[in-house]
N, C-alpha and C positions, 0 to 999 in steps of 0.2 A: 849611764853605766855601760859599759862594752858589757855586747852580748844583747840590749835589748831590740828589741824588731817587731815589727807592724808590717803582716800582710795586709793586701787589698783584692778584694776579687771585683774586678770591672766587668760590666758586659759589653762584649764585642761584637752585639750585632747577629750574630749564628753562633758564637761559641763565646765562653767565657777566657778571660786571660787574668793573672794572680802576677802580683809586682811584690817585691819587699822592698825596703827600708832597713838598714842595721846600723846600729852603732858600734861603728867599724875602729875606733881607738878606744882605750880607756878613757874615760871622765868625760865621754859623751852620750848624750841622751837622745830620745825620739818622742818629738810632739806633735799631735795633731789638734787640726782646726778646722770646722765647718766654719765658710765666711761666703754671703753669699751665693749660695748655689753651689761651690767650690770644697771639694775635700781636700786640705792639705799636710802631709805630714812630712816633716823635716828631721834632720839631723844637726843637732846642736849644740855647740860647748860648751864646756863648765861656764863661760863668759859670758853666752846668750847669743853669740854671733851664730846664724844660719851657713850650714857648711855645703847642707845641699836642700832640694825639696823639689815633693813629687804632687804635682796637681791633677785633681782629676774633678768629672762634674759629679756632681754629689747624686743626681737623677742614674747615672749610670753605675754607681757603685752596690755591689751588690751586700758584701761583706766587708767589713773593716776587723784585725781578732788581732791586738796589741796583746804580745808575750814579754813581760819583764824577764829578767836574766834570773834562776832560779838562787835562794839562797844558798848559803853551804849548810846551815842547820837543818834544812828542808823545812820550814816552816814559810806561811804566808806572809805575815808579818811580823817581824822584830816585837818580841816581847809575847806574843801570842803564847795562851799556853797549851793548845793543840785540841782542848775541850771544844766542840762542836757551838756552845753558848759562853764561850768567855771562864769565868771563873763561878758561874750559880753555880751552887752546891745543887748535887742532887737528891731526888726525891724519895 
C-alpha cells in the first residue's frame, strides 16, 4: 500500500546512519528478508515484481521499525474492536 516504509539504522563505524524504503505508488508494498547474513527490504508490486532493494549485513544493522500506512478508522486491525483483549466480556 502507498505510504508503507521500513527504516534501517546501520552502524557506520563512529556514527550511525538511518536509510528508508517507501512505497512510493499506490498498490505497492515493502518486504523484508534476512537471507544469509544479509538484511534485505524491497519495494514490490501488486505482481510481485522487485522495483528496488536495499541490502545491508545483518551484523551491522542495528534497528529495523516497519510503519504500515495508518488506517482511516484509526484502528490496528480491520475488524478489531478497540477492547484491549478482543471481545472478553468483562469482569
Amino acid at each position: 500500500m502507498k505510504g508503507d516504509r521500513v527504516e534501517i539504522v546501520v552502524d557506520a563505524g563512529d556514527t550511525t546512519r538511518t536509510y528508508e524504503v517507501v512505497a512510493s505508488r499506490a498498490g505497492r508494498r515493502v518486504e523484508t528478508a534476512v537471507r544469509r547474513g544479509v538484511v534485505e527490504v524491497s519495494e514490490v508490486t501488486r505482481t510481485g515484481a522487485v522495483v528496488r532493494t536495499a541490502r545491508f549485513m545483518a551484523n551491522r544493522v542495528l534497528a529495523l521499525v516497519e510503519q504500515p500506512v495508518p488506517r482511516e478508522d484509526g484502528s490496528e486491525k480491520a475488524g478489531q474492536s478497540g477492547r484491549p483483549f478482543g471481545d472478553v466480556p468483562e469482569a
